[in-house]
N, C-alpha and C positions, 0 to 999 in steps of 0.2 A: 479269359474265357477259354476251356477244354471243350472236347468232345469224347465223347466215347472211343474205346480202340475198336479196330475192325471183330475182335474172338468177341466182345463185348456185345456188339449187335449183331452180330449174327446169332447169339444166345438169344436176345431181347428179340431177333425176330422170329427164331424157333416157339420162342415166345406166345408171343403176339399170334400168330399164324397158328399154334396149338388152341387157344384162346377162341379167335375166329372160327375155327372149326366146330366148335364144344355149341356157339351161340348160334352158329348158321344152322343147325342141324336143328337148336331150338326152337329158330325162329321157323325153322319149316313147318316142325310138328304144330305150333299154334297156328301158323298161317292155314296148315290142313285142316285145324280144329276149327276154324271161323269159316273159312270156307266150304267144308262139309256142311256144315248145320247150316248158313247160307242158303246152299244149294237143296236140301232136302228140305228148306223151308221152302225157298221159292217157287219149286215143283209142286207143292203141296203134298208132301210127303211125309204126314205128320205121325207116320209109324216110330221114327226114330224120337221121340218125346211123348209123355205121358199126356193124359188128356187130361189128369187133374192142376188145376189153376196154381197150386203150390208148387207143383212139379215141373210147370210149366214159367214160373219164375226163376226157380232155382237154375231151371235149363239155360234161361237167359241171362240168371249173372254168371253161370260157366261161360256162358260166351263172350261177354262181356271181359272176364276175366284174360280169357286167352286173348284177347285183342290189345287188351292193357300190354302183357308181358309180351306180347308181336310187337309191340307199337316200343316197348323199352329195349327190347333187344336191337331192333332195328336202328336205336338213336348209339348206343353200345357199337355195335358192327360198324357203324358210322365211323365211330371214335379208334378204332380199332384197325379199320382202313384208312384213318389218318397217321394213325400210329406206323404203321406199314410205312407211310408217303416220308415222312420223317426220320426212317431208319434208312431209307436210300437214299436222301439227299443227305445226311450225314448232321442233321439236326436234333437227331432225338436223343433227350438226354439232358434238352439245356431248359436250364429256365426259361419262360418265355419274360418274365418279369424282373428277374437278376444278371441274367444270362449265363450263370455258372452253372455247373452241372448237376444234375438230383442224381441224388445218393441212389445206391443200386437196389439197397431192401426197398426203396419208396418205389421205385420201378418197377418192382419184382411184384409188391402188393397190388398198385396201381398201376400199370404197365400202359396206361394210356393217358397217364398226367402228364402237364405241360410246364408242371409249376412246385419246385421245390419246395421242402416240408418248412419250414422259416417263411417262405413268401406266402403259403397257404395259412399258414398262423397268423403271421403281420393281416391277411385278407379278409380274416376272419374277425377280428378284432374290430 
């Protein structure tokens, strides 16, 4: 069993930390988006939405929808700030399932897997 060298994660967490940045920013705008329309429902504020019943659908699976990709990013940034926790204890990098190291392009794709391209194959099967 290897580990990554130190230039190696420090890339992977410029990484990672580029990554987080790009999703936190997302998960704001949706979380503004669910919660604006929230709050201008709750007030009774139904200027912001049409009064016809089609439009007022449509309004709701926009919201709906932003809550979905809130609710995905935030499990993502999860994955992301573990990814983080594993490049400082000097973990990241290993299979969790072989223990050998995953190749760098699978990191590079997946920069939050746990689990080498071979152990994710055999997993899948």
């Amino acid at each position: 069993m290897g580990k990554l060298k130190k230039k190696e994660l420090e890339y992977f967490d410029k990484l990672v930390k580029e990554k987080r940045k790009k999703i936190k920013d997302s998960l704001d705008y949706y979380r503004s988006t669910v919660v604006d329309a929230d709050t201008k429902e709750a007030s009774g504020d139904a200027s912001a939405y049409s009064f016809h019943m089609a439009d007022q659908g449509t309004d709701a699976m926009e919201r709906e929808k932003s809550f979905m990709f809130a609710s995905r990013d935030e499990k993502y940034l999860k994955q992301l700030d573990d990814a983080l926790f594993r490049i400082s204890n000097d973990t990241y990098g290993i299979c969790r399932s072989c223990g050998e190291l995953i190749g760098k392009e699978r990191l590079e794709a997946v920069p939050t897997t746990t689990i080498c391209y071979d152990c994710k194959v055999n997993e899948s099967e």
